[in-house]
C-alpha positions in Angstrom: -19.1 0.9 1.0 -20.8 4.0 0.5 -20.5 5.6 -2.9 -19.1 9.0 -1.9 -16.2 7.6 0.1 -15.3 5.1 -3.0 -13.2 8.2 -4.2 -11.2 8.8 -1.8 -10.8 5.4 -0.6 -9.7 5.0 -4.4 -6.9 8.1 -3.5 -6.0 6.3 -0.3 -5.1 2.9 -2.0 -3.0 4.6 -4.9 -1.2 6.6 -2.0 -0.6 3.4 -0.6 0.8 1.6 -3.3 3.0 5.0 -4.2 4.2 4.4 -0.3 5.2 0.8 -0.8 6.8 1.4 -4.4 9.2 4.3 -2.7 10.1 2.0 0.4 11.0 -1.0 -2.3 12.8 1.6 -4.4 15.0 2.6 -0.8 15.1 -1.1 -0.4 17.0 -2.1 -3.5 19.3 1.0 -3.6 20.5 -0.1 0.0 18.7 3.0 2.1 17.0 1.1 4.4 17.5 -2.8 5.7 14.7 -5.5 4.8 13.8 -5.5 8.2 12.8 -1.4 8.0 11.4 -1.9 4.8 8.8 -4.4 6.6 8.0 -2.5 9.6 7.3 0.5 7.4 4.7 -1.7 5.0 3.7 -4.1 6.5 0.4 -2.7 7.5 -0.1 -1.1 3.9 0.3 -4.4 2.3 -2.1 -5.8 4.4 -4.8 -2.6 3.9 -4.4 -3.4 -0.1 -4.8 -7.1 0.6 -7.8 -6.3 2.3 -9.2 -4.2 -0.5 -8.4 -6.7 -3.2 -10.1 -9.5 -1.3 -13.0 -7.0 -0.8 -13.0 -6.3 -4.5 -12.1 -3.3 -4.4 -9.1 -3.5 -6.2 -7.6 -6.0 -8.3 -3.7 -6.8 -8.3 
């Protein structure tokens, strides 16, 4: 990864995570159904798997 995109790949993941935590948060106060809650992460969760296996990140 190139070192001038590290920041804002950096901004991306904590948006990510910040997008997750608000679905789980309408999720347990009965807003949305499990089902919606997984269509609406599932792809995040996989992006921050992703950048924890690439070491990006770390859980």
């Amino acid at each position: 990864m190139k070192k001038e995109n590290n920041s804002e790949v950096m901004k991306l993941i904590e948006v990510t995570r910040k997008f997750v935590d608000f679905a789980e948060t309408l999720l347990k106060t009965g807003k949305i159904t499990q089902e919606q809650y997984q269509n609406m992460t599932k792809n995040k969760h996989r992006f921050l798997n992703d950048m924890e296996r690439k070491k990006i990140i770390s859980k």
